[in-house]
HTML snippet that shows the backbone in 3Dmol.js (N, CA, C, O; Angstrom):
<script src="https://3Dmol.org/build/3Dmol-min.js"></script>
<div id="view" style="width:600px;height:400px;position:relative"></div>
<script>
const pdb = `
ATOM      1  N   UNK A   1       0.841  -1.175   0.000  1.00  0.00           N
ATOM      2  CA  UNK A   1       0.000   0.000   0.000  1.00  0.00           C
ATOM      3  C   UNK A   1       0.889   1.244   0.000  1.00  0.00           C
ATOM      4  O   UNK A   1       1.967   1.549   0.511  1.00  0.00           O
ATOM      5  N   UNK A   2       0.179   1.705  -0.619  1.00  0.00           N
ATOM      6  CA  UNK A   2       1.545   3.151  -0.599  1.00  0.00           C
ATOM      7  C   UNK A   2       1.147   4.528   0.126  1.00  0.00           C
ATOM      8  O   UNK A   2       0.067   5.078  -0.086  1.00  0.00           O
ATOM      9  N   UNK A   3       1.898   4.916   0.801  1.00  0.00           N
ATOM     10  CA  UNK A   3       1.516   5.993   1.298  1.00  0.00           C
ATOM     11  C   UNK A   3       1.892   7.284   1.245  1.00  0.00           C
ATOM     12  O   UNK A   3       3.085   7.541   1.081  1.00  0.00           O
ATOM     13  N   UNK A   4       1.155   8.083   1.345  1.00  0.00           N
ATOM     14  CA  UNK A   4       0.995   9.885   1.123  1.00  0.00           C
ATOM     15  C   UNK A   4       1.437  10.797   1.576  1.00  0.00           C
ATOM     16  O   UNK A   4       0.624  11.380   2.294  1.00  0.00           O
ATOM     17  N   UNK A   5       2.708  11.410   1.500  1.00  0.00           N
ATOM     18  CA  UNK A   5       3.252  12.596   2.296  1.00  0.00           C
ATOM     19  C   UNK A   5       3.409  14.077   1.475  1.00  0.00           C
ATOM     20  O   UNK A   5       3.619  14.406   0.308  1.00  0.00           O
ATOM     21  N   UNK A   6       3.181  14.784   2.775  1.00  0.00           N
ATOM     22  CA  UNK A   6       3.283  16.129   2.039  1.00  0.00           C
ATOM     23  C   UNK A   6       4.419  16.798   2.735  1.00  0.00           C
ATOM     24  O   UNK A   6       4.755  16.874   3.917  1.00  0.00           O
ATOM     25  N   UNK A   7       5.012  17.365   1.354  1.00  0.00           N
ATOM     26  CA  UNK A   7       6.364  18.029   1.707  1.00  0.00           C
ATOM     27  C   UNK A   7       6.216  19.355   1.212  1.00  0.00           C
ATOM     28  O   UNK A   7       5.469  19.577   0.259  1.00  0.00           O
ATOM     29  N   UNK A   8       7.006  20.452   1.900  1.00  0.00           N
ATOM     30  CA  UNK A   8       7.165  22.010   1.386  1.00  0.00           C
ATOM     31  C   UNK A   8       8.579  22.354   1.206  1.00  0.00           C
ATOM     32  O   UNK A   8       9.541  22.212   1.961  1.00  0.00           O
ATOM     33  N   UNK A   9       8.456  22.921  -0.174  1.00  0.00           N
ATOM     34  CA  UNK A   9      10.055  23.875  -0.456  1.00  0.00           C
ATOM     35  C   UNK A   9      10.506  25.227   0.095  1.00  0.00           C
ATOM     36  O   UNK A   9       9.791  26.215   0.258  1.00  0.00           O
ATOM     37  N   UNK A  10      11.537  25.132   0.300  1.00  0.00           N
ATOM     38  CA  UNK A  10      12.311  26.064   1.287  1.00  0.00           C
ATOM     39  C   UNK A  10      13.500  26.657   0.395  1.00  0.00           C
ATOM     40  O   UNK A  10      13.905  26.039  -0.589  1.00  0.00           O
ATOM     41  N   UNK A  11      13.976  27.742   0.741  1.00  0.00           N
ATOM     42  CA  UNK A  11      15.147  27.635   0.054  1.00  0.00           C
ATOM     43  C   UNK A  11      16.528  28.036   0.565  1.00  0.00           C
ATOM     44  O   UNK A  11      16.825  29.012   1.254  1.00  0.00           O
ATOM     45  N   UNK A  12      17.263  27.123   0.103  1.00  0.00           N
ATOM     46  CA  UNK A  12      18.322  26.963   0.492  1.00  0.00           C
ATOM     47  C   UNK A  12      19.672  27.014   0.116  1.00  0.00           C
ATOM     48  O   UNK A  12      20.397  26.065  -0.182  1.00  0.00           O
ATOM     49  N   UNK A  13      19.939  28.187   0.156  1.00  0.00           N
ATOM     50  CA  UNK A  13      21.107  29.389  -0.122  1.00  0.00           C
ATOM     51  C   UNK A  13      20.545  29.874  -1.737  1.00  0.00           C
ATOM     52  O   UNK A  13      19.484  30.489  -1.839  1.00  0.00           O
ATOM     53  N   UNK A  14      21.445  29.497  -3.053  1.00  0.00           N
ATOM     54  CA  UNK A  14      20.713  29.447  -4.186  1.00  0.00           C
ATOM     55  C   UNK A  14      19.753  28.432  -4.894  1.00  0.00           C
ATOM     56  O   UNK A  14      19.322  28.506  -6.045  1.00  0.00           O
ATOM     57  N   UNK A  15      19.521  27.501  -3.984  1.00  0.00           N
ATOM     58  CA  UNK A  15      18.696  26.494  -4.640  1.00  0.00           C
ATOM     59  C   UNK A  15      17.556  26.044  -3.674  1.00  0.00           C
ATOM     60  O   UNK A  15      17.553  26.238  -2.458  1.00  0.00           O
ATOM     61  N   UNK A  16      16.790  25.544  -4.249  1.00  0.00           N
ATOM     62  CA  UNK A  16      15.407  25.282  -3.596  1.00  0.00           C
ATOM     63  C   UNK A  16      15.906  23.613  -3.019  1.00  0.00           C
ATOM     64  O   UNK A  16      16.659  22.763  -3.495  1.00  0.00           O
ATOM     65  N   UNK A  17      14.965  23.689  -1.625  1.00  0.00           N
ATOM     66  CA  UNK A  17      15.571  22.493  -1.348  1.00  0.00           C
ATOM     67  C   UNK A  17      14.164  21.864  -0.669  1.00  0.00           C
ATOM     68  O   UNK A  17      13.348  22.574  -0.082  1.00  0.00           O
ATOM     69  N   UNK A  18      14.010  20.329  -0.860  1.00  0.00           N
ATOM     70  CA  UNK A  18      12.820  20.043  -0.198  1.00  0.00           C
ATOM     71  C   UNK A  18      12.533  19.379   1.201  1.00  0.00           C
ATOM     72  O   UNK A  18      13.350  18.497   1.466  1.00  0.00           O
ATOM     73  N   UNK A  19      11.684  19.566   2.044  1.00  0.00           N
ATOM     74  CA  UNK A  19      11.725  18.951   3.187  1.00  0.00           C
ATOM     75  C   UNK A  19      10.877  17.742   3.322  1.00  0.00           C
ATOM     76  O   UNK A  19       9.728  17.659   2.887  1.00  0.00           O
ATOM     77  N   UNK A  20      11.612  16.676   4.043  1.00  0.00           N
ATOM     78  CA  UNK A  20      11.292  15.730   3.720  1.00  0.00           C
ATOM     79  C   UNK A  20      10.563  15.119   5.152  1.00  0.00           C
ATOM     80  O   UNK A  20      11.221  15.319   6.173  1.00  0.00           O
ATOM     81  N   UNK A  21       9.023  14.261   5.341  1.00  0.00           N
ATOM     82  CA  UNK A  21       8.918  13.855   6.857  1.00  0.00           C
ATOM     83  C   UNK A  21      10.019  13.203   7.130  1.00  0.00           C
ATOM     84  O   UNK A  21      10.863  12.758   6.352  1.00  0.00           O
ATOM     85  N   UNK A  22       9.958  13.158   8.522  1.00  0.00           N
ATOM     86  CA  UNK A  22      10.790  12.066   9.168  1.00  0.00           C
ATOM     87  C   UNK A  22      10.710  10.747   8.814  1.00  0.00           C
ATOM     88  O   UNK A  22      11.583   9.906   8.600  1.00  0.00           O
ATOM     89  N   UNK A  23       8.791  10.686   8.773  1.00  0.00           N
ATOM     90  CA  UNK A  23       8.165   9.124   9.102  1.00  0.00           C
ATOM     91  C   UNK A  23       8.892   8.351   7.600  1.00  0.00           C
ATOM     92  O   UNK A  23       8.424   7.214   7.535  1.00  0.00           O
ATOM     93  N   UNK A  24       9.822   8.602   6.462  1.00  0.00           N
ATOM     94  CA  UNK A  24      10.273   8.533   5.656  1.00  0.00           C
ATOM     95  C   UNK A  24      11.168   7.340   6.013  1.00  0.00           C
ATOM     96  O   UNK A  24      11.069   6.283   5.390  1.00  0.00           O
ATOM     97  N   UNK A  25      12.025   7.505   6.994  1.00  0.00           N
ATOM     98  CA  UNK A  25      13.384   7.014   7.268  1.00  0.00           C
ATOM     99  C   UNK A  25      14.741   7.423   6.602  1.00  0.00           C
ATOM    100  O   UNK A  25      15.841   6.870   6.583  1.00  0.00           O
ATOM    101  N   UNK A  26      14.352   8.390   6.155  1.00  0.00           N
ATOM    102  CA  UNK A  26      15.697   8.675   5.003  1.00  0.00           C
ATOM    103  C   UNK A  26      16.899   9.257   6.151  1.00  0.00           C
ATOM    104  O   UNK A  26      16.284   9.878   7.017  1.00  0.00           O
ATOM    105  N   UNK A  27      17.596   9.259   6.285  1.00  0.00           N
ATOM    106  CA  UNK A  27      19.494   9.409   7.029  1.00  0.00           C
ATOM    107  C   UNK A  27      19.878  11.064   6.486  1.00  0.00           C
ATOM    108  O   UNK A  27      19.890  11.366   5.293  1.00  0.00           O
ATOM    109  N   UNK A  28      20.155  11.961   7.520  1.00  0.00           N
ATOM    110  CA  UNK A  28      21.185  13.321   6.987  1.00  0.00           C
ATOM    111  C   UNK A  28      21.868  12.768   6.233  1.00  0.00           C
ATOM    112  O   UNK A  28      22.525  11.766   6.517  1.00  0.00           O
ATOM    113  N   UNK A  29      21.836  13.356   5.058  1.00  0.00           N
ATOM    114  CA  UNK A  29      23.653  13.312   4.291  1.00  0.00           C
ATOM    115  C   UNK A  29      23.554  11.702   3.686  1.00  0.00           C
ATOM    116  O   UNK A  29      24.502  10.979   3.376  1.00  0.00           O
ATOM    117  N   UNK A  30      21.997  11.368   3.619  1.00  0.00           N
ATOM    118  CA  UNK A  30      21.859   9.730   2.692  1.00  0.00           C
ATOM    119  C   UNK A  30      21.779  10.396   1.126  1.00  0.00           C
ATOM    120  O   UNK A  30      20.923  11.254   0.912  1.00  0.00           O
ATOM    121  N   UNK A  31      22.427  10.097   0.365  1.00  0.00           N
ATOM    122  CA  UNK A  31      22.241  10.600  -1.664  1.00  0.00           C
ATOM    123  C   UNK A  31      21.375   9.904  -1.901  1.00  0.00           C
ATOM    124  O   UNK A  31      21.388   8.724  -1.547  1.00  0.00           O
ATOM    125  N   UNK A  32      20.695  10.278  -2.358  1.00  0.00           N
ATOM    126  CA  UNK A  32      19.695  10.242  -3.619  1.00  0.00           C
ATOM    127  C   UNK A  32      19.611  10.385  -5.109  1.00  0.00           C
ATOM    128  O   UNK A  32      20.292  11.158  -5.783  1.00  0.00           O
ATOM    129  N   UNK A  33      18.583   9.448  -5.605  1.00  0.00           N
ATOM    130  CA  UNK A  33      18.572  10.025  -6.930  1.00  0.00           C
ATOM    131  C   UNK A  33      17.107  10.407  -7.312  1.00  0.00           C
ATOM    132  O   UNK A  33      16.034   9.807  -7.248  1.00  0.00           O
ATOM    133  N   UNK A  34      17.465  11.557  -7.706  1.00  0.00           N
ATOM    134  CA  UNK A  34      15.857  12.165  -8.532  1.00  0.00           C
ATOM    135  C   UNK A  34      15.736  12.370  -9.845  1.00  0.00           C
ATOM    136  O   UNK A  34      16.472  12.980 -10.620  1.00  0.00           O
ATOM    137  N   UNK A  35      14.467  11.646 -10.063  1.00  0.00           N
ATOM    138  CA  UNK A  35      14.061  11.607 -11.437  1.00  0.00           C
ATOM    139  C   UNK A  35      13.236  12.102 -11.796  1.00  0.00           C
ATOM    140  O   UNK A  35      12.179  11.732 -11.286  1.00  0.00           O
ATOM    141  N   UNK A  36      13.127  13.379 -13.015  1.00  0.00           N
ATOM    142  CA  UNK A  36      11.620  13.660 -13.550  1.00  0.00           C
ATOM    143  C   UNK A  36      11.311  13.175 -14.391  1.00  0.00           C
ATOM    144  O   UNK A  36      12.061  12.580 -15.164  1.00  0.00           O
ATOM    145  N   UNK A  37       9.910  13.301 -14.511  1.00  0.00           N
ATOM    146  CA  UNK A  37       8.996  12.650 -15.546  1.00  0.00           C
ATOM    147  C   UNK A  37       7.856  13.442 -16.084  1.00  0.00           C
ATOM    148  O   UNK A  37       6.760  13.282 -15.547  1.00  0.00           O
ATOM    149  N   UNK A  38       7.990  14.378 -17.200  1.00  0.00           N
ATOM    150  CA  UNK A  38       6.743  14.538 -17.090  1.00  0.00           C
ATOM    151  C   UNK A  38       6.309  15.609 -15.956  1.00  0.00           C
ATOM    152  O   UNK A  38       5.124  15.566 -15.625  1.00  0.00           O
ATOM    153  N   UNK A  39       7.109  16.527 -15.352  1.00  0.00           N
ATOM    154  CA  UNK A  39       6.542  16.806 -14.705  1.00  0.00           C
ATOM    155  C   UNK A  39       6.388  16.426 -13.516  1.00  0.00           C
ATOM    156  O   UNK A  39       6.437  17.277 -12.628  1.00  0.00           O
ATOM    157  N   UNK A  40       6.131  14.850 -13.146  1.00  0.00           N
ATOM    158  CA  UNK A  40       6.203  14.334 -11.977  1.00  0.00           C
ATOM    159  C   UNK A  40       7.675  13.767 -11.177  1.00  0.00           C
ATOM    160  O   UNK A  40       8.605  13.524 -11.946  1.00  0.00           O
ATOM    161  N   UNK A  41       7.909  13.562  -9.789  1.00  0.00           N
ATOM    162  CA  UNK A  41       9.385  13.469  -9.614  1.00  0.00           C
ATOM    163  C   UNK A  41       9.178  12.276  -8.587  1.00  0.00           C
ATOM    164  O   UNK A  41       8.181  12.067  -7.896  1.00  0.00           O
ATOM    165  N   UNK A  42      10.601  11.389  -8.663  1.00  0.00           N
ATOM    166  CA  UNK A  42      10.405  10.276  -8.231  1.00  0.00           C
ATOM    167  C   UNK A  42      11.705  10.486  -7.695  1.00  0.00           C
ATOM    168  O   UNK A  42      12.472  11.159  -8.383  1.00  0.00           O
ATOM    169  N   UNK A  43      12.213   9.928  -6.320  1.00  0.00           N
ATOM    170  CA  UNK A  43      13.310   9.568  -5.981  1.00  0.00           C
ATOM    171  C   UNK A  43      13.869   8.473  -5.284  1.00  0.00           C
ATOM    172  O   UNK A  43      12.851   7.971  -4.808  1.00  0.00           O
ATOM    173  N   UNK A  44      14.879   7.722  -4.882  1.00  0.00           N
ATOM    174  CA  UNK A  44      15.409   6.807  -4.493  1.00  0.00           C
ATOM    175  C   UNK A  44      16.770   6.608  -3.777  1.00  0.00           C
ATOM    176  O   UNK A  44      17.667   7.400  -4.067  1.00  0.00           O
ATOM    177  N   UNK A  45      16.994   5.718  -2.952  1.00  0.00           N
ATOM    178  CA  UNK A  45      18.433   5.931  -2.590  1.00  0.00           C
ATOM    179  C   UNK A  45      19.381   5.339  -3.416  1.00  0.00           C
ATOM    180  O   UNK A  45      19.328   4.322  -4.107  1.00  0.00           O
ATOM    181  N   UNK A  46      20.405   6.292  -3.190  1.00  0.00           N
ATOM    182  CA  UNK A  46      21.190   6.168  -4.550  1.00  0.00           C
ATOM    183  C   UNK A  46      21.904   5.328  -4.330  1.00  0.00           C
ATOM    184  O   UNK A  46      22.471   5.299  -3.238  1.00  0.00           O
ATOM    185  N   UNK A  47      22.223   3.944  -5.682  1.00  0.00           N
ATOM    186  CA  UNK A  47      23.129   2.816  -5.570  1.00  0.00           C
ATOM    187  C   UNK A  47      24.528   3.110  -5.091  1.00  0.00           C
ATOM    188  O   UNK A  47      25.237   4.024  -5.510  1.00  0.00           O
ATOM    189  N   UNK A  48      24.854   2.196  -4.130  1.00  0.00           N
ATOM    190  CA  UNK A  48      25.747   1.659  -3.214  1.00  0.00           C
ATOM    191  C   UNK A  48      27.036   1.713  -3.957  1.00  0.00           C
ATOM    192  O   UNK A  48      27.196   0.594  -4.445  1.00  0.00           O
ATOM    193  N   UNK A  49      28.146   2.582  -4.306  1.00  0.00           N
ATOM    194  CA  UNK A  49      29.064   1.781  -5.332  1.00  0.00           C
ATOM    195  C   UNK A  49      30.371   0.963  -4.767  1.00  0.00           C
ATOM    196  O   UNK A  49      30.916   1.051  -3.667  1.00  0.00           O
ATOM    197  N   UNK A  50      30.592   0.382  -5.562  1.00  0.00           N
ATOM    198  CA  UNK A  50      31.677  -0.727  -5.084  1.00  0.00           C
ATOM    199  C   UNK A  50      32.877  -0.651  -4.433  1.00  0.00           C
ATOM    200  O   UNK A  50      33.852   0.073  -4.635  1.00  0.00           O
ATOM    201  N   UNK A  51      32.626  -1.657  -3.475  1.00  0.00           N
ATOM    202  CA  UNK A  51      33.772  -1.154  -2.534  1.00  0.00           C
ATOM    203  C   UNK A  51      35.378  -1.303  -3.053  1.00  0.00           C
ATOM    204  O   UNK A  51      35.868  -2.154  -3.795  1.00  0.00           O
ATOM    205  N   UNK A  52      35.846  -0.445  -2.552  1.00  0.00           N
ATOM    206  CA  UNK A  52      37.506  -0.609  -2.777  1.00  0.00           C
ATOM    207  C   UNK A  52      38.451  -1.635  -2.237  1.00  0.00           C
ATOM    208  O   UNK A  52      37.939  -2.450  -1.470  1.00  0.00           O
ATOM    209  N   UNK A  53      39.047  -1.692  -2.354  1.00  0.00           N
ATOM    210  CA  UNK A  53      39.968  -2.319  -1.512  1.00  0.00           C
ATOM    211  C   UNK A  53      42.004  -1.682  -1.305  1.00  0.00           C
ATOM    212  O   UNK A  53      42.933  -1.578  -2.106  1.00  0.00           O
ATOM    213  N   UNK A  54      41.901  -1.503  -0.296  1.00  0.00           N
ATOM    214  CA  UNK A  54      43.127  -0.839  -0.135  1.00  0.00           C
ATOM    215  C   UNK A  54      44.441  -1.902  -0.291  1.00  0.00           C
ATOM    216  O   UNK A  54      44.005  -3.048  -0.178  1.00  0.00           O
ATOM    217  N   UNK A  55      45.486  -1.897  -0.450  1.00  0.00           N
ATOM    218  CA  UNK A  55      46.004  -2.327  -0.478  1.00  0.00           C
ATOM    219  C   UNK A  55      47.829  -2.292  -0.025  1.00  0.00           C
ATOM    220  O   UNK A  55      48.878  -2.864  -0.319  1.00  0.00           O
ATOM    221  N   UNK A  56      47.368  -1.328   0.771  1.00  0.00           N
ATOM    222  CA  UNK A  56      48.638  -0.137   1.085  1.00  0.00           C
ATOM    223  C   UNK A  56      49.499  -1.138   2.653  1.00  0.00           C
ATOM    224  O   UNK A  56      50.596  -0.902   3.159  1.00  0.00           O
ATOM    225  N   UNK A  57      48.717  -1.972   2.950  1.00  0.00           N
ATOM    226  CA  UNK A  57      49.082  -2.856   4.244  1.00  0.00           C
ATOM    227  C   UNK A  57      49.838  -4.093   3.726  1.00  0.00           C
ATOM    228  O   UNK A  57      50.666  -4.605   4.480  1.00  0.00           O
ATOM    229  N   UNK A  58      49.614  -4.647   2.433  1.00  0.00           N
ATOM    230  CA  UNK A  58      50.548  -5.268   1.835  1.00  0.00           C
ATOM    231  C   UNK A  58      51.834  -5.289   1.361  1.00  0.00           C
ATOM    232  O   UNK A  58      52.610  -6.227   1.179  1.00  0.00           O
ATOM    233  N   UNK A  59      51.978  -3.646   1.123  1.00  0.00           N
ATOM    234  CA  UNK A  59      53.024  -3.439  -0.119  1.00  0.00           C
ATOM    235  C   UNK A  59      54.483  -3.758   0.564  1.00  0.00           C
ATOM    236  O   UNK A  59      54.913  -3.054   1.478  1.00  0.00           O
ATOM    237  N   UNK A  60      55.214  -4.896   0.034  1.00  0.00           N
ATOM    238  CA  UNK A  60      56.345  -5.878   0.604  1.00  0.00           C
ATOM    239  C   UNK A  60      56.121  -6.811   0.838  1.00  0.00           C
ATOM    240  O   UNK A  60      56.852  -7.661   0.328  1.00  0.00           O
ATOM    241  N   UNK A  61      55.250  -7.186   1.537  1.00  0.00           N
ATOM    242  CA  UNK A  61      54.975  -8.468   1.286  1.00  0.00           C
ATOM    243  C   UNK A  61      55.453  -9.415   0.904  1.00  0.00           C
ATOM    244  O   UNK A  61      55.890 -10.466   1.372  1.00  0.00           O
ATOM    245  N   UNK A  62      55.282  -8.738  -0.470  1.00  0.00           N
ATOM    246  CA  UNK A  62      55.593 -10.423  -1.802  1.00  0.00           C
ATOM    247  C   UNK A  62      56.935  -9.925  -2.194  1.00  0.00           C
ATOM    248  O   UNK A  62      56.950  -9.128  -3.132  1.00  0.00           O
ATOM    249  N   UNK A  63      58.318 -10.323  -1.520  1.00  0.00           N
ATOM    250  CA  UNK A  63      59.159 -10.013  -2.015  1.00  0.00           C
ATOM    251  C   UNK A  63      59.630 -10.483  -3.760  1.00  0.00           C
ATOM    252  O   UNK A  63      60.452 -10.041  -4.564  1.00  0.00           O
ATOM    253  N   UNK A  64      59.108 -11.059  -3.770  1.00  0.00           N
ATOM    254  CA  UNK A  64      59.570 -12.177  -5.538  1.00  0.00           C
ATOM    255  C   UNK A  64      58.353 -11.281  -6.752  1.00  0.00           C
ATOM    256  O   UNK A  64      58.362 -11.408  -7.976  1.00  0.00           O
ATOM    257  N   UNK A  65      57.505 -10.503  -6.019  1.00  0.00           N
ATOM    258  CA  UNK A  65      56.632  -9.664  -7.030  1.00  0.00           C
ATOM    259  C   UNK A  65      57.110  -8.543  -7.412  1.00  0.00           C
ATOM    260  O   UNK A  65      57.770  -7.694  -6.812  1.00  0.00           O
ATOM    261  N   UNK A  66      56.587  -8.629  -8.835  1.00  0.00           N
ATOM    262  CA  UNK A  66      57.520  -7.614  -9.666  1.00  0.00           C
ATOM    263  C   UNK A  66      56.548  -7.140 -10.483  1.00  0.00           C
ATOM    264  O   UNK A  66      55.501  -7.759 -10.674  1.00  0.00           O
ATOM    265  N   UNK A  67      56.893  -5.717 -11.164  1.00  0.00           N
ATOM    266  CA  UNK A  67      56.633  -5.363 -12.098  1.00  0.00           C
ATOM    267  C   UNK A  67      56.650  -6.238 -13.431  1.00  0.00           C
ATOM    268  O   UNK A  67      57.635  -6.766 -13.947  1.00  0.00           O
ATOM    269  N   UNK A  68      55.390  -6.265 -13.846  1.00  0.00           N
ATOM    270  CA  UNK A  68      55.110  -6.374 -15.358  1.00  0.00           C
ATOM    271  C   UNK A  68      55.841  -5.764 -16.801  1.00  0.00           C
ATOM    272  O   UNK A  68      55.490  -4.640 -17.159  1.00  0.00           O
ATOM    273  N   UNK A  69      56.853  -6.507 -17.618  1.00  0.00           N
ATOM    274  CA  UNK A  69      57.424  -5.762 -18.229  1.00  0.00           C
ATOM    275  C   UNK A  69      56.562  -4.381 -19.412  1.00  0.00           C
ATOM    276  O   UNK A  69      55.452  -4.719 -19.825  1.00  0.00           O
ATOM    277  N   UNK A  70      56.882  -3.512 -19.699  1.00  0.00           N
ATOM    278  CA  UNK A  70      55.977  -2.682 -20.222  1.00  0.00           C
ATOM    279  C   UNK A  70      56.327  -2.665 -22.071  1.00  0.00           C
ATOM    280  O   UNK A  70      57.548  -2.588 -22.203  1.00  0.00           O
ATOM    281  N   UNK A  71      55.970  -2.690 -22.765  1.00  0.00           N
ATOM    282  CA  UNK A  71      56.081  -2.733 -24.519  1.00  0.00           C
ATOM    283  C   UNK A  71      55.860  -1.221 -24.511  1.00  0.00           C
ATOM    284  O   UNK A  71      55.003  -0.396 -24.191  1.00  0.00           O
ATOM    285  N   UNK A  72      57.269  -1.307 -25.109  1.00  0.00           N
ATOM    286  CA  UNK A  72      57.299   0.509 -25.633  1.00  0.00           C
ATOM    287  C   UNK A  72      56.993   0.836 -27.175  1.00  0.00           C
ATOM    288  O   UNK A  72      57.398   1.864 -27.719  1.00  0.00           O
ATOM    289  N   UNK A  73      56.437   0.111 -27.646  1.00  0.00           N
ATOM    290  CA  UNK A  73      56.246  -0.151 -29.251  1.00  0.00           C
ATOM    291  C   UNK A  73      55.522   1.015 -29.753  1.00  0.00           C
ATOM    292  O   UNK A  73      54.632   1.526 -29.073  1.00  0.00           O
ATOM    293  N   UNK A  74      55.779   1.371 -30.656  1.00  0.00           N
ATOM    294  CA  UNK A  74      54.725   2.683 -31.220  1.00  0.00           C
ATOM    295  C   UNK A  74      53.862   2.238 -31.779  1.00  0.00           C
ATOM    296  O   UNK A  74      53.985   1.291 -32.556  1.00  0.00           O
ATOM    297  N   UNK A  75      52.305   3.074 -31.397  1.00  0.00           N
ATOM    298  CA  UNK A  75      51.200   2.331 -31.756  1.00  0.00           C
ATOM    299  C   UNK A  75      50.381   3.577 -32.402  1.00  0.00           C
ATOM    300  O   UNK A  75      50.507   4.723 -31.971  1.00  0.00           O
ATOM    301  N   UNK A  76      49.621   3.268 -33.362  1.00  0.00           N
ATOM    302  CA  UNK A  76      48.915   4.421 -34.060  1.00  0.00           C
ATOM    303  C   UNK A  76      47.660   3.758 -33.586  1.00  0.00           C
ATOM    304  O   UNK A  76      47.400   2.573 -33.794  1.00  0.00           O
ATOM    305  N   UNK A  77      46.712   4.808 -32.774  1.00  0.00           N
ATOM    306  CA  UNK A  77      45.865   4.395 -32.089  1.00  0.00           C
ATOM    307  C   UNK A  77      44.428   5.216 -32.794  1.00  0.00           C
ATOM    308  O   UNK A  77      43.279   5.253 -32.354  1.00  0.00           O
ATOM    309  N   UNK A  78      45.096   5.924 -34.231  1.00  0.00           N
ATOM    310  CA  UNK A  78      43.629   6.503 -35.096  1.00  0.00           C
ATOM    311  C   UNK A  78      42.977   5.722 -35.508  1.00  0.00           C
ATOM    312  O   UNK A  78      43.279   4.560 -35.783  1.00  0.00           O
ATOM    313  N   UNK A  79      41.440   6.537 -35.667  1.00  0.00           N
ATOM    314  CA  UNK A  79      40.879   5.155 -36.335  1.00  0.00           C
ATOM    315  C   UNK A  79      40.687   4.691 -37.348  1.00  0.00           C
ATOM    316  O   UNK A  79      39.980   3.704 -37.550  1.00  0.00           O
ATOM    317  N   UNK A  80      41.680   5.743 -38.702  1.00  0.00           N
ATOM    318  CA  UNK A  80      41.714   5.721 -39.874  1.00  0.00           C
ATOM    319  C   UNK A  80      42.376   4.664 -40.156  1.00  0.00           C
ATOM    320  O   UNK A  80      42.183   4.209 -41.284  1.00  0.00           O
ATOM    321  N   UNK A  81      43.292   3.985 -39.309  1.00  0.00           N
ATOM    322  CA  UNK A  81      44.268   3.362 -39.546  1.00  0.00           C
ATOM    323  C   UNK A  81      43.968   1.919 -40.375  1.00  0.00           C
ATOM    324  O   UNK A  81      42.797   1.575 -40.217  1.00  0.00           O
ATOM    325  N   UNK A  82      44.546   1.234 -41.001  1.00  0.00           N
ATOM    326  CA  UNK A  82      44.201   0.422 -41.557  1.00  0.00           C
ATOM    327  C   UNK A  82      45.128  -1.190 -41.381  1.00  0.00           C
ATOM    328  O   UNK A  82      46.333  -1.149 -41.633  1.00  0.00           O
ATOM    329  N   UNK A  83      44.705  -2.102 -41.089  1.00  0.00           N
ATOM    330  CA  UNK A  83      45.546  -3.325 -41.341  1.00  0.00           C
ATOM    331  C   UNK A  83      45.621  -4.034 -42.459  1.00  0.00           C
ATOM    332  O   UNK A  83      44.689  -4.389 -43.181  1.00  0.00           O
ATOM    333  N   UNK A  84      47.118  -4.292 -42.620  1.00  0.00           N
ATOM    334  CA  UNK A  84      47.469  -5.538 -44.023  1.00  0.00           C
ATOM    335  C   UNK A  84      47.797  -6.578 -43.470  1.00  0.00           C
ATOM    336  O   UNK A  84      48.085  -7.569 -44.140  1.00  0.00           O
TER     337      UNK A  84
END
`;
const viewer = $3Dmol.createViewer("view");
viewer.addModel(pdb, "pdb");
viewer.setStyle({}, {cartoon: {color: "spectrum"}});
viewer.zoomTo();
viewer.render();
</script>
């Protein structure tokens, strides 16, 4: 069942900003994404992105790990280019 809230715009410094109920659950400082449509606006919490991984607690470690040798070859990377 979906339910009905009413919100009022305020503004906030140069931009209009909206207030949101509490009974929402939404978090200070949670992102969002808003979408219009038509006129009408829809929003959501904004996808999670992928976590990192640091790797800065390793580095030595692997004494026998090495650099990858690098190809210094000249490469014409247009897209006119043609193969024979």
């Amino acid at each position: 069942m979906t339910k009905e809230y009413r919100a009022k715009t305020f503004k906030s410094g140069n931009s209009l900003a909206l207030r949101l109920p509490k009974g929402l659950g939404i978090r200070e400082g949670q992102e969002m994404v808003l979408r219009e449509d038509r006129g009408k606006f829809a929003f959501e919490p904004a996808p999670k992105e992928g976590r990192k991984i640091d790797l800065t607690g390793i580095y030595g470690s692997m004494p026998n790990l090495s650099r990858m040798p690098v190809d210094e070859a000249d490469r014409d990377w247009s897209s006119d280019s043609r193969r024979d």
